[in-house]
Biopython code that builds the backbone (N, CA, C, O; Angstrom):
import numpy as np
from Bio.PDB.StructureBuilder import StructureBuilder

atoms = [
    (1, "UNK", "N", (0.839, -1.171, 0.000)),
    (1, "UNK", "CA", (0.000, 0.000, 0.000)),
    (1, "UNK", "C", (0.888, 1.240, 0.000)),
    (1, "UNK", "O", (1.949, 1.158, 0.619)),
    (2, "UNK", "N", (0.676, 2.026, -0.429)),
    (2, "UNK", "CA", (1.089, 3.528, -1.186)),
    (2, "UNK", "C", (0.614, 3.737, 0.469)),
    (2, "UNK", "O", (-0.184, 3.120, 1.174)),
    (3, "UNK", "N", (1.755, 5.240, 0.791)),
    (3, "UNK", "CA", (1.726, 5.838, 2.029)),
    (3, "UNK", "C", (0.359, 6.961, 1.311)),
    (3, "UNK", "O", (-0.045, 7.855, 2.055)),
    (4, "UNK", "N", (0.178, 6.924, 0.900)),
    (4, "UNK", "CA", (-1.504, 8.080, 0.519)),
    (4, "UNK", "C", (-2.608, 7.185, 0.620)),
    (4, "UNK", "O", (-3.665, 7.792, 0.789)),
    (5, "UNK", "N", (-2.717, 5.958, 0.573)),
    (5, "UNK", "CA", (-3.521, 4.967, 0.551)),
    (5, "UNK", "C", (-3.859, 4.391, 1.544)),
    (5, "UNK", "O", (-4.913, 3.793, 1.758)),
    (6, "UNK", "N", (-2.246, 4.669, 2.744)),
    (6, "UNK", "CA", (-2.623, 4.687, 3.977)),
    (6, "UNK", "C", (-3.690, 5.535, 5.002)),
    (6, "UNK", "O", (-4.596, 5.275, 5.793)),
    (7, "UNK", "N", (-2.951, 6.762, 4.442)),
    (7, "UNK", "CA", (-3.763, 8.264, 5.097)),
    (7, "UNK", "C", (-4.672, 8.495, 4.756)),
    (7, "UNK", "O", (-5.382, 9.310, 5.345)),
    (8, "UNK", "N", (-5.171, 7.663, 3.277)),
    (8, "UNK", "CA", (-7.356, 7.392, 3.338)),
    (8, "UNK", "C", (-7.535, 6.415, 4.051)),
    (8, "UNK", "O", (-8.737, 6.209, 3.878)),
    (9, "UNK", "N", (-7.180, 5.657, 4.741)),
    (9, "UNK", "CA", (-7.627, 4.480, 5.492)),
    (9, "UNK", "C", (-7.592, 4.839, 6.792)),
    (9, "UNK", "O", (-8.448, 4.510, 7.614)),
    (10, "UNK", "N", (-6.454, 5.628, 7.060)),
    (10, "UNK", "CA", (-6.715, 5.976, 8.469)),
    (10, "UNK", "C", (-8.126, 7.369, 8.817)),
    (10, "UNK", "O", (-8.933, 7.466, 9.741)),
    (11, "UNK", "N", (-7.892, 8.187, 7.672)),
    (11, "UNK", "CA", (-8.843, 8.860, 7.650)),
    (11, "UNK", "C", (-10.156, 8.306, 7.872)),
    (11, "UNK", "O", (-10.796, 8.731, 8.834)),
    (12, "UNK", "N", (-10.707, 7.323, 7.045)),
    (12, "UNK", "CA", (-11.652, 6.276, 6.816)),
    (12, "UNK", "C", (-12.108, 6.184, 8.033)),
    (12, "UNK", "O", (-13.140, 6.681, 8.484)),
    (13, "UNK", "N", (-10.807, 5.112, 8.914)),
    (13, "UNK", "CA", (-11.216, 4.537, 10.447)),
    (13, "UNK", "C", (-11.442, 5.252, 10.800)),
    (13, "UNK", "O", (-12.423, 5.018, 11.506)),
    (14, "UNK", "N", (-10.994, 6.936, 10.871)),
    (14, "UNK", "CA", (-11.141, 7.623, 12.025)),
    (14, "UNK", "C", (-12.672, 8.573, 11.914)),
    (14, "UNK", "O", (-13.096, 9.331, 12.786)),
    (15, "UNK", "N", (-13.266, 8.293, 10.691)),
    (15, "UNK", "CA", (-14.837, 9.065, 10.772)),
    (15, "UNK", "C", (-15.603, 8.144, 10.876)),
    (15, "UNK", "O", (-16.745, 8.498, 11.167)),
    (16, "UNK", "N", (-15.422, 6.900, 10.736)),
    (16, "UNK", "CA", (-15.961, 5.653, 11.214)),
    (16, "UNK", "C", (-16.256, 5.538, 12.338)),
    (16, "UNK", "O", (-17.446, 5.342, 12.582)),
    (17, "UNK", "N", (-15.143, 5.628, 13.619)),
    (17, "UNK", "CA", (-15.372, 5.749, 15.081)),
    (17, "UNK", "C", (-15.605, 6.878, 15.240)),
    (17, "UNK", "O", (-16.238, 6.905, 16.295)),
    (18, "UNK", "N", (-15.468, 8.262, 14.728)),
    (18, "UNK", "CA", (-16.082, 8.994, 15.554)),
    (18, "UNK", "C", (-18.394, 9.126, 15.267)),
    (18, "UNK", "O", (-19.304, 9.416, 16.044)),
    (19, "UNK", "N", (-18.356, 8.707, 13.715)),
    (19, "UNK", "CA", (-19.534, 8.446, 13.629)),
    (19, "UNK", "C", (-20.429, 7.593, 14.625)),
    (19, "UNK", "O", (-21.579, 7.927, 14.911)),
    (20, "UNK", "N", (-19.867, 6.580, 15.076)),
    (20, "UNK", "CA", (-20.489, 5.738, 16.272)),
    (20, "UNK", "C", (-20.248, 5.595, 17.258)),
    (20, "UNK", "O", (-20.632, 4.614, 17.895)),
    (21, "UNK", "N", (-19.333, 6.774, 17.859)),
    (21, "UNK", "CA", (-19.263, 7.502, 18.918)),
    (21, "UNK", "C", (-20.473, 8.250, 19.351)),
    (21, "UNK", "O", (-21.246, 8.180, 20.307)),
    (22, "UNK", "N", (-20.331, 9.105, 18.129)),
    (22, "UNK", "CA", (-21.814, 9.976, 18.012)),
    (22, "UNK", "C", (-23.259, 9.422, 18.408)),
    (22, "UNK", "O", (-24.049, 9.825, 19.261)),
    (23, "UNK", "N", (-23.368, 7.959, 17.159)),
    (23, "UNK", "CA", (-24.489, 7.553, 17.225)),
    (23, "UNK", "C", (-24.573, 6.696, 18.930)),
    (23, "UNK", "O", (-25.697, 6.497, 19.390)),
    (24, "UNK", "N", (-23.974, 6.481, 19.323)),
    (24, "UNK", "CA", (-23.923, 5.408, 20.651)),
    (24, "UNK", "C", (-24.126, 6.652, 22.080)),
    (24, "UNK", "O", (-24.676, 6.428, 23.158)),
    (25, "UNK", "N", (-23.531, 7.844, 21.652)),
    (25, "UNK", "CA", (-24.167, 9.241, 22.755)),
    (25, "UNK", "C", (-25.858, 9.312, 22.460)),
    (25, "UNK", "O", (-26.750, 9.296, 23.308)),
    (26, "UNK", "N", (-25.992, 9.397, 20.957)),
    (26, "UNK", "CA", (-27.551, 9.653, 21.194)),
    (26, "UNK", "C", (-28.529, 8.383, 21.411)),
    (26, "UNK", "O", (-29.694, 8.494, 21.030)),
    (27, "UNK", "N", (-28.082, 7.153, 22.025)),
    (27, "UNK", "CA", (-28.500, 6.376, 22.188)),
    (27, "UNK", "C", (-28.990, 6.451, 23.640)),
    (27, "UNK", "O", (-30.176, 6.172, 23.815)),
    (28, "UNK", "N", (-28.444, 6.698, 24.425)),
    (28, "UNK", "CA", (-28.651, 6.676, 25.655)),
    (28, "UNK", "C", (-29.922, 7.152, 26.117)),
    (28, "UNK", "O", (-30.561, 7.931, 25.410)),
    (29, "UNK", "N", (-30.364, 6.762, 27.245)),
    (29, "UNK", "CA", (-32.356, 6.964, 27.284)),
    (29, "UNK", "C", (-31.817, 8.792, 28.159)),
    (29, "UNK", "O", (-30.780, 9.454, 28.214)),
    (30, "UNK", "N", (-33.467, 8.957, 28.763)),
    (30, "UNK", "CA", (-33.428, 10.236, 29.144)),
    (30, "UNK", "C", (-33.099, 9.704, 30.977)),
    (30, "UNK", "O", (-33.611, 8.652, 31.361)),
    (31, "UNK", "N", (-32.096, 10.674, 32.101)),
    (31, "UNK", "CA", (-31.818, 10.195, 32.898)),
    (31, "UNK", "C", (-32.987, 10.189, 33.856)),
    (31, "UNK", "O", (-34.066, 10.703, 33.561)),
    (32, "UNK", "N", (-32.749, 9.601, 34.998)),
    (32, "UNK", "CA", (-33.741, 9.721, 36.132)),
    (32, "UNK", "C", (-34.912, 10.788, 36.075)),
    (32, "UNK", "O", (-36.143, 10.790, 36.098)),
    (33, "UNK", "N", (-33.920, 11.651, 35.991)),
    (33, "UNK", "CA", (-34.626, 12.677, 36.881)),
    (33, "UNK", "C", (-35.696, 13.649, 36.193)),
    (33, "UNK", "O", (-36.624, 14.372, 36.558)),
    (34, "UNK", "N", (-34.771, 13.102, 34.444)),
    (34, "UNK", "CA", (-35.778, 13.938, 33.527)),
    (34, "UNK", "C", (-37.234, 12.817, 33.417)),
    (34, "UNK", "O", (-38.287, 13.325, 33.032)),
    (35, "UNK", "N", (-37.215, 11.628, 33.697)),
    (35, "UNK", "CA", (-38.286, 10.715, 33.549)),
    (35, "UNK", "C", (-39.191, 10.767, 34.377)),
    (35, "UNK", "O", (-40.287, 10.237, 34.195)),
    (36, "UNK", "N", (-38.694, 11.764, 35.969)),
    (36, "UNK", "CA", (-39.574, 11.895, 36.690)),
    (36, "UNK", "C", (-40.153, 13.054, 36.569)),
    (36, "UNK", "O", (-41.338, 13.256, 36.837)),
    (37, "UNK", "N", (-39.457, 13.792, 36.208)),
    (37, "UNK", "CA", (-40.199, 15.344, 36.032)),
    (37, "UNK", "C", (-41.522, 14.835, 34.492)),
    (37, "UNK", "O", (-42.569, 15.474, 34.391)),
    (38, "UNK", "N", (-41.314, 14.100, 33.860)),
    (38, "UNK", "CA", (-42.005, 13.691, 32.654)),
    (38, "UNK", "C", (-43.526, 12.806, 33.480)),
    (38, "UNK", "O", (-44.687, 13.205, 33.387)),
    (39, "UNK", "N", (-43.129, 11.755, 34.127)),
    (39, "UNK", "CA", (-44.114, 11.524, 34.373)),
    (39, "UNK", "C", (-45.103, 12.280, 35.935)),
    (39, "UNK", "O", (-46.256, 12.138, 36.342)),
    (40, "UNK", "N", (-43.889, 13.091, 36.417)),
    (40, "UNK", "CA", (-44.952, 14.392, 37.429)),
    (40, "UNK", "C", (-45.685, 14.657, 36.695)),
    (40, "UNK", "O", (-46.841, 14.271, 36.871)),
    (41, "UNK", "N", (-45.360, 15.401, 35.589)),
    (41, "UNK", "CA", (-46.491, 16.355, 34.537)),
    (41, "UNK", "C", (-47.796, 15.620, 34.024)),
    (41, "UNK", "O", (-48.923, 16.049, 33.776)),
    (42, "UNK", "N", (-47.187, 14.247, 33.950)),
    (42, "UNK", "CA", (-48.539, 13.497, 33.205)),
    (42, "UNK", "C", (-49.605, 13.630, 34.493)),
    (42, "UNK", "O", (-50.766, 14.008, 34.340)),
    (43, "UNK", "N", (-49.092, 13.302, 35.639)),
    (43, "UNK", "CA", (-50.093, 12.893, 37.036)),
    (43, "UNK", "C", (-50.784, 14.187, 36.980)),
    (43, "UNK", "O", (-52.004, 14.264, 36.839)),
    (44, "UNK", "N", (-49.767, 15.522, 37.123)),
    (44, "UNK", "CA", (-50.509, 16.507, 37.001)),
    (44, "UNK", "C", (-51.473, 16.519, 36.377)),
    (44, "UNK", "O", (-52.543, 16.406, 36.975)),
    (45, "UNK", "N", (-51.455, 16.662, 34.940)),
    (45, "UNK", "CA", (-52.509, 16.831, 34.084)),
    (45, "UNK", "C", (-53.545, 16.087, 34.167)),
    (45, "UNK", "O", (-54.615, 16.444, 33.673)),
    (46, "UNK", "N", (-53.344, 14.561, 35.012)),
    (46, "UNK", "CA", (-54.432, 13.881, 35.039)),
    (46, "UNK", "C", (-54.907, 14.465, 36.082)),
    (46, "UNK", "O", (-55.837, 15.218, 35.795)),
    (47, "UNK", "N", (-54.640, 14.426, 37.213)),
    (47, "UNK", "CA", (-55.261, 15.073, 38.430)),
    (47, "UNK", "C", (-56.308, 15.978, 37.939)),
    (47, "UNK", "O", (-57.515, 15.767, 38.060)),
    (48, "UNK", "N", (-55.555, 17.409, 37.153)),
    (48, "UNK", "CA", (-56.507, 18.681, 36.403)),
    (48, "UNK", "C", (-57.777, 17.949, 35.837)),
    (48, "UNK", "O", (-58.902, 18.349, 36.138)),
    (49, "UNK", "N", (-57.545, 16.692, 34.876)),
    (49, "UNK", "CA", (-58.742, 16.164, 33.967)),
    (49, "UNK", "C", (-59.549, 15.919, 34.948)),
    (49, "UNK", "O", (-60.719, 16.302, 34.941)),
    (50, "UNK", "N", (-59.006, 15.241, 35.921)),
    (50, "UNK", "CA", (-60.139, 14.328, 36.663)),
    (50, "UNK", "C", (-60.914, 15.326, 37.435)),
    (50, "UNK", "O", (-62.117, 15.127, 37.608)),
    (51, "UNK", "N", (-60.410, 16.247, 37.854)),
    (51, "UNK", "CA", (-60.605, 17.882, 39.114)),
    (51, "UNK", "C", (-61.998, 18.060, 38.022)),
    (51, "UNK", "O", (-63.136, 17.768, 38.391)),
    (52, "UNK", "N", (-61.672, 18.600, 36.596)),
    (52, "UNK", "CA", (-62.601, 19.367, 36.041)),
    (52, "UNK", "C", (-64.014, 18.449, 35.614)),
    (52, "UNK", "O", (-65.157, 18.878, 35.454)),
    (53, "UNK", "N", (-63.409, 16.759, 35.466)),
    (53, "UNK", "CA", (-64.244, 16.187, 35.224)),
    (53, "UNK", "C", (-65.539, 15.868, 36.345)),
    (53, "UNK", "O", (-66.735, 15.592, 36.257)),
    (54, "UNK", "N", (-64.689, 16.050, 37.273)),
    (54, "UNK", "CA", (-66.113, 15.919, 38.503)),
    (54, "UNK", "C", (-66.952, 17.247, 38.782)),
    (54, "UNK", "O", (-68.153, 17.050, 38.965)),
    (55, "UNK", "N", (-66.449, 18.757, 38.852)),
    (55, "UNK", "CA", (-66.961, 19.709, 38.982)),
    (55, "UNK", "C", (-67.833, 19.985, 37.674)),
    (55, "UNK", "O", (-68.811, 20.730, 37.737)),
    (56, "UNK", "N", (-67.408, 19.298, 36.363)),
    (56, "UNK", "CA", (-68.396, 19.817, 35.008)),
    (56, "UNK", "C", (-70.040, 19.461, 35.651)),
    (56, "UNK", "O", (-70.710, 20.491, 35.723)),
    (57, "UNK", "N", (-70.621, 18.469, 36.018)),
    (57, "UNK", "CA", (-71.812, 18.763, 36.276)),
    (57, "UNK", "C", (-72.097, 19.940, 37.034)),
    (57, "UNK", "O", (-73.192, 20.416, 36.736)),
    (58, "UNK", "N", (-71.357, 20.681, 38.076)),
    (58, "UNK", "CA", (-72.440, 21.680, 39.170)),
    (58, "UNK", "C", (-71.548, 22.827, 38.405)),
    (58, "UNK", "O", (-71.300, 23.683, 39.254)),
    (59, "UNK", "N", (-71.241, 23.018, 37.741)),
    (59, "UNK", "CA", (-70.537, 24.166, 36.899)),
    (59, "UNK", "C", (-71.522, 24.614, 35.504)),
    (59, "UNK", "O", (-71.975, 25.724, 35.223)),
    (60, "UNK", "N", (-71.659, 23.285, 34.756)),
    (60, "UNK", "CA", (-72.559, 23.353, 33.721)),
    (60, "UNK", "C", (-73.925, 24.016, 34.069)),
    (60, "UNK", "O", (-74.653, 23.664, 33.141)),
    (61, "UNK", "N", (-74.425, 24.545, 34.649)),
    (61, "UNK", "CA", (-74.899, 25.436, 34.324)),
    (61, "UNK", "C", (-75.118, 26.957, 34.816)),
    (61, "UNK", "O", (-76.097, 27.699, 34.895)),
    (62, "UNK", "N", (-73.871, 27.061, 35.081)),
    (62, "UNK", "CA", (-73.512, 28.361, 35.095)),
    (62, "UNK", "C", (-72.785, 28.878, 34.329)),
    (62, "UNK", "O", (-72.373, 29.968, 34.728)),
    (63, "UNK", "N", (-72.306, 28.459, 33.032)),
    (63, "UNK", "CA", (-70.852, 28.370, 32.151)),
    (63, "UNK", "C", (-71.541, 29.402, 30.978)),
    (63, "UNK", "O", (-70.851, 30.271, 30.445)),
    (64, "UNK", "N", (-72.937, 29.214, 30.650)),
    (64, "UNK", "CA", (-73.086, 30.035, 29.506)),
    (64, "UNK", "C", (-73.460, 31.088, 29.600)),
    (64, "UNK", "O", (-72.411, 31.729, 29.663)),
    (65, "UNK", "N", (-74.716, 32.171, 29.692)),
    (65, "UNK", "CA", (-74.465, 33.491, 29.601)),
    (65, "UNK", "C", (-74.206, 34.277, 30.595)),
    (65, "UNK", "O", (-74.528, 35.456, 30.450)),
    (66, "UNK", "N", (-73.592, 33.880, 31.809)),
    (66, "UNK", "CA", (-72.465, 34.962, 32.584)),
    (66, "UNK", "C", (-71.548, 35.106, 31.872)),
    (66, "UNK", "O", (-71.386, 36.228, 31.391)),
    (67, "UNK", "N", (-70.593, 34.017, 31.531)),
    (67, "UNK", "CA", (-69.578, 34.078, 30.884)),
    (67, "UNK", "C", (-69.245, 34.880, 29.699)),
    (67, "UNK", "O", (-68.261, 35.559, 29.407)),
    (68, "UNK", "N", (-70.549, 34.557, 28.991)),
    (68, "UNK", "CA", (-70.670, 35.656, 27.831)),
    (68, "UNK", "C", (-70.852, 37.523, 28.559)),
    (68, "UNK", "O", (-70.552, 38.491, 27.861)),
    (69, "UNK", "N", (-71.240, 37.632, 29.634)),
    (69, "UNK", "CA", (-71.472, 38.930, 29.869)),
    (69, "UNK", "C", (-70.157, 39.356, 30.643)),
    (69, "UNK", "O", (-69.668, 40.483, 30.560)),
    (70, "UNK", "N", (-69.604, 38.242, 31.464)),
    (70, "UNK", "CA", (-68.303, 38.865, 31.827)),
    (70, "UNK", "C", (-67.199, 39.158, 30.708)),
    (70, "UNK", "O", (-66.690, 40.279, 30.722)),
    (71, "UNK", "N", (-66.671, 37.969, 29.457)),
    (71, "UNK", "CA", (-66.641, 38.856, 28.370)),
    (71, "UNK", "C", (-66.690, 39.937, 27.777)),
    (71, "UNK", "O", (-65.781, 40.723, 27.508)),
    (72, "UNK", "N", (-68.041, 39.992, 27.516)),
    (72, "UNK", "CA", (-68.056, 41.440, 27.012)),
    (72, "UNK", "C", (-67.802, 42.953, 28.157)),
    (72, "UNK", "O", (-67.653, 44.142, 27.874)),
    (73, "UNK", "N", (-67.838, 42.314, 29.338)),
    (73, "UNK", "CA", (-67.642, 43.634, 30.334)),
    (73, "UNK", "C", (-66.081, 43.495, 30.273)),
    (73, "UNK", "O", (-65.423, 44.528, 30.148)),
    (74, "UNK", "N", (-65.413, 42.210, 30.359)),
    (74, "UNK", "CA", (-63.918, 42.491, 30.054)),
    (74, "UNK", "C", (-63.462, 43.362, 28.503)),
    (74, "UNK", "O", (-62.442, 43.999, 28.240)),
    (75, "UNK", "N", (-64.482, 43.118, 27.808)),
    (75, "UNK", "CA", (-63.953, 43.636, 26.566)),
    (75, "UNK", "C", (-64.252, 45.288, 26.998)),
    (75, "UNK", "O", (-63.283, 46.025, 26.814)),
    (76, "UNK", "N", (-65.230, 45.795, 27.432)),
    (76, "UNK", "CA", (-65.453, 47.221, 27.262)),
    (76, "UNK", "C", (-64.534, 48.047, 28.026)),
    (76, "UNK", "O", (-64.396, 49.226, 27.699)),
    (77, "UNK", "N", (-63.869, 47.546, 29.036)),
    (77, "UNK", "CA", (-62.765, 47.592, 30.224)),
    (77, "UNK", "C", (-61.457, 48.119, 29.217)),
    (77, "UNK", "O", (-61.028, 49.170, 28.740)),
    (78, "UNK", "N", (-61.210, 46.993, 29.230)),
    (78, "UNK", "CA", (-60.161, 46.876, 28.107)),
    (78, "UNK", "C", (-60.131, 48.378, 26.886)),
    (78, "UNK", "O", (-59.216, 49.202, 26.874)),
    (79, "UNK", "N", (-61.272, 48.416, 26.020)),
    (79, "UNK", "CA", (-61.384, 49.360, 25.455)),
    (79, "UNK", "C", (-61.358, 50.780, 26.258)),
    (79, "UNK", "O", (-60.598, 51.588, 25.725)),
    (80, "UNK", "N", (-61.940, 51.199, 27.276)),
    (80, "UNK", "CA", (-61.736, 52.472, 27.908)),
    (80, "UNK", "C", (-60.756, 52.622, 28.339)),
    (80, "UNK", "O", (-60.200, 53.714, 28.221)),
    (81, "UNK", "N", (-60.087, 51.422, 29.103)),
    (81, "UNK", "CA", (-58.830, 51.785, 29.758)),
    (81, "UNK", "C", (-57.435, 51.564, 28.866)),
    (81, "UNK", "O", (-56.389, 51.199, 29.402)),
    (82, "UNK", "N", (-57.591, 51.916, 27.003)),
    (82, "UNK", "CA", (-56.712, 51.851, 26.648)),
    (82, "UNK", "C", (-55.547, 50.726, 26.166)),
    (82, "UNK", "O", (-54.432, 50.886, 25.669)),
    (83, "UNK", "N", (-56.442, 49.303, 26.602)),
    (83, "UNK", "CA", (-55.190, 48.310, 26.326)),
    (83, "UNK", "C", (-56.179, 47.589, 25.285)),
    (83, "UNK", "O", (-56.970, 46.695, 25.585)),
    (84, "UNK", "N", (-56.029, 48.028, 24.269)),
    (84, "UNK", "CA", (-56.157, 47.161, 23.121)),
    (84, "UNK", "C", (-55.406, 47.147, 21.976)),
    (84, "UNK", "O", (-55.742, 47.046, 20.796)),
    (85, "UNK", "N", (-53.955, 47.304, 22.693)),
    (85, "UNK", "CA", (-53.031, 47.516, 21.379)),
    (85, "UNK", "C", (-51.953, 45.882, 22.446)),
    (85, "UNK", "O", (-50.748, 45.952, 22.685)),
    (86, "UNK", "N", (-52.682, 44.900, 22.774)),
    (86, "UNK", "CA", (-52.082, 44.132, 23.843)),
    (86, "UNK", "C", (-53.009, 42.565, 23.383)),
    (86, "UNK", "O", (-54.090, 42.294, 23.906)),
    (87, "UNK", "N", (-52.414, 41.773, 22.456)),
    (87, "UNK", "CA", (-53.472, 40.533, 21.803)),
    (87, "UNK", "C", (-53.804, 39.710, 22.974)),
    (87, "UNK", "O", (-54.922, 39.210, 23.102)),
    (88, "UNK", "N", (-52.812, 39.549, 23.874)),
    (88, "UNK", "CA", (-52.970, 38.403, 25.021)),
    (88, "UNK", "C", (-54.463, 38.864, 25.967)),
    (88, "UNK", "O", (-55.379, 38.242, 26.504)),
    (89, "UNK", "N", (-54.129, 40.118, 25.823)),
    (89, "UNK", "CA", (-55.331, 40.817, 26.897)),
    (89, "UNK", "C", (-56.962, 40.530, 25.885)),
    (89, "UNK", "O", (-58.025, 40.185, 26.401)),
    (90, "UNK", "N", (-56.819, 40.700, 24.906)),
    (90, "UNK", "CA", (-57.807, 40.831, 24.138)),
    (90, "UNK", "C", (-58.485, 39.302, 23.958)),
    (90, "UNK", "O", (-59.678, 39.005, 23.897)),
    (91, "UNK", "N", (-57.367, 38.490, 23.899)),
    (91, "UNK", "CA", (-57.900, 37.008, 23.612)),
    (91, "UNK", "C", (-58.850, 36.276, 24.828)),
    (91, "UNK", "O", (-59.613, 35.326, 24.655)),
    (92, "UNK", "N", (-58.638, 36.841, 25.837)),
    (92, "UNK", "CA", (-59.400, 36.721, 27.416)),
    (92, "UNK", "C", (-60.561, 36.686, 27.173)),
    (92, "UNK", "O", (-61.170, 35.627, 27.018)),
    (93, "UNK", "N", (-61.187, 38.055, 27.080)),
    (93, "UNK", "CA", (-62.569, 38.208, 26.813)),
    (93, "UNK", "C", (-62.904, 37.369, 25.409)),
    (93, "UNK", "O", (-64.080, 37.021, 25.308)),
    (94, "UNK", "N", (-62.318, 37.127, 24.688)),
    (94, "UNK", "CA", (-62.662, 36.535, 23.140)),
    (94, "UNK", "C", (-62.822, 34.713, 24.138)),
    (94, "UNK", "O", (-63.629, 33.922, 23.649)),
    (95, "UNK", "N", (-62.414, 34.478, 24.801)),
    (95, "UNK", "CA", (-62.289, 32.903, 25.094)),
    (95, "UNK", "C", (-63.666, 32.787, 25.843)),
    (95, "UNK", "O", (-64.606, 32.025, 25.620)),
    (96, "UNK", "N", (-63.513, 33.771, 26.803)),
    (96, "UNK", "CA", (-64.622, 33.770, 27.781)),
    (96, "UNK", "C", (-66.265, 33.902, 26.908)),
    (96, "UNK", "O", (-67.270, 33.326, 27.324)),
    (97, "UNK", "N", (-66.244, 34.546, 25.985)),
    (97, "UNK", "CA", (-67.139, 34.920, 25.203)),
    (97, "UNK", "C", (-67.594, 33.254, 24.080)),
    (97, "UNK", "O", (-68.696, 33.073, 23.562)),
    (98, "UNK", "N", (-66.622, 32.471, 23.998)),
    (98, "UNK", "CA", (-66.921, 31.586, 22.837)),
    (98, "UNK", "C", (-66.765, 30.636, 23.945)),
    (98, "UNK", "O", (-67.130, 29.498, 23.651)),
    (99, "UNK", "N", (-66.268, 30.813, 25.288)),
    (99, "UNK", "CA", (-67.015, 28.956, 25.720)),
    (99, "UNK", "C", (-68.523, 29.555, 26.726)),
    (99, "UNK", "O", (-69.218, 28.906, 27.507)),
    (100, "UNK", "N", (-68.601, 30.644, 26.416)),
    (100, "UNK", "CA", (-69.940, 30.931, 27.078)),
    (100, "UNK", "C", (-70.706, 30.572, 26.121)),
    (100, "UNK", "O", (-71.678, 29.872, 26.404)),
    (101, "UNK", "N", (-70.532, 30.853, 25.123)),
    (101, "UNK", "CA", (-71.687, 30.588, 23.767)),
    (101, "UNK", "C", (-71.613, 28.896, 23.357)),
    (101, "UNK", "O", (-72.580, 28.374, 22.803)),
    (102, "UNK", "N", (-70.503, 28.188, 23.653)),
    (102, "UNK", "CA", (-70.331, 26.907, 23.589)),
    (102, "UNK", "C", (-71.621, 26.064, 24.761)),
    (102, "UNK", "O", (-72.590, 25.327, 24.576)),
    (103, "UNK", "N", (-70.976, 26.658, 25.926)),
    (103, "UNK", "CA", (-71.997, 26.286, 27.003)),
    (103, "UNK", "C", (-73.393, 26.433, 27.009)),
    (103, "UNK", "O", (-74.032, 25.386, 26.907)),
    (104, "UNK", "N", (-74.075, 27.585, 27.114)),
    (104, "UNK", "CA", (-75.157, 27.935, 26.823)),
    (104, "UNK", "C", (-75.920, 27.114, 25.232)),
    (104, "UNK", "O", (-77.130, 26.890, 25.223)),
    (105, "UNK", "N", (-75.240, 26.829, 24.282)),
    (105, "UNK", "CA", (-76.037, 26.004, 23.522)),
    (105, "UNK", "C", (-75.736, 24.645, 23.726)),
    (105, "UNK", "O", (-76.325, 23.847, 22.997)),
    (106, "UNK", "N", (-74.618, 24.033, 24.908)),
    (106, "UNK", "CA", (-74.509, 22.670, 25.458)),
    (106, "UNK", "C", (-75.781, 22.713, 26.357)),
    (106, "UNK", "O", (-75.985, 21.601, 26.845)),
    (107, "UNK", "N", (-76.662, 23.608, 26.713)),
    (107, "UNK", "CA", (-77.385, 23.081, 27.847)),
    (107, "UNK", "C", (-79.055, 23.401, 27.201)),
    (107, "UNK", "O", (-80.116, 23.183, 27.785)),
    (108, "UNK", "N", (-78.900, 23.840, 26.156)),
    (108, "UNK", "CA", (-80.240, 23.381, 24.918)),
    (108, "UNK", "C", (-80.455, 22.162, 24.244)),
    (108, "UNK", "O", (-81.397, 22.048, 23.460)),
]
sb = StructureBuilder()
sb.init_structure("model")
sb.init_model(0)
sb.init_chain("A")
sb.init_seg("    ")
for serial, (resi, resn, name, xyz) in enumerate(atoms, 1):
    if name == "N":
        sb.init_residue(resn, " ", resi, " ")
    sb.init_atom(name, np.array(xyz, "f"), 0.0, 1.0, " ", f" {name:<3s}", serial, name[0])
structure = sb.get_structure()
């Protein structure tokens, strides 16, 4: 072998191992601690489902047109006092307003 024929071969080996170096780092799972913080969040969220799922009956029917009127009193708020150049603020009353109207025709 030609000494240039060498120095592609060693080249060769050497992106070879570092390629499955690479691939054998991203192999490794996620550690402890991130698996517990992963499945806290799930319990959480179930806890929330289950919380809202028992209160939806004595809630349901109060959900539709207050909601729609607190809405719109958040919206007129909003407009006098100047913050409607603010989307986050604006989307409030817009939410409150469309699960009031959701609700209120859930209980027709």
């Amino acid at each position: 072998m030609s000494e240039l024929q060498q120095d592609d071969h060693i080249l060769v080996e050497g992106k070879e191992k570092a390629q499955t170096q690479q691939v054998s780092s991203f192999s490794h799972q996620a550690s402890p601690s991130a698996r517990r913080r992963g499945s806290a969040l799930r319990r959480f969220f179930s806890k929330v489902r289950g919380a809202a799922a028992r209160l939806w009956p004595h809630v349901r029917p109060v959900v539709g047109i207050p909601l729609i009127y607190i809405g719109v009193v958040l919206m007129v708020v909003f407009y006098f006092t100047n913050l409607t150049n603010y989307n986050l603020l604006l989307f409030l009353p817009l939410l409150l307003i469309t699960v009031g109207i959701i609700g209120s025709v859930a209980l027709k």
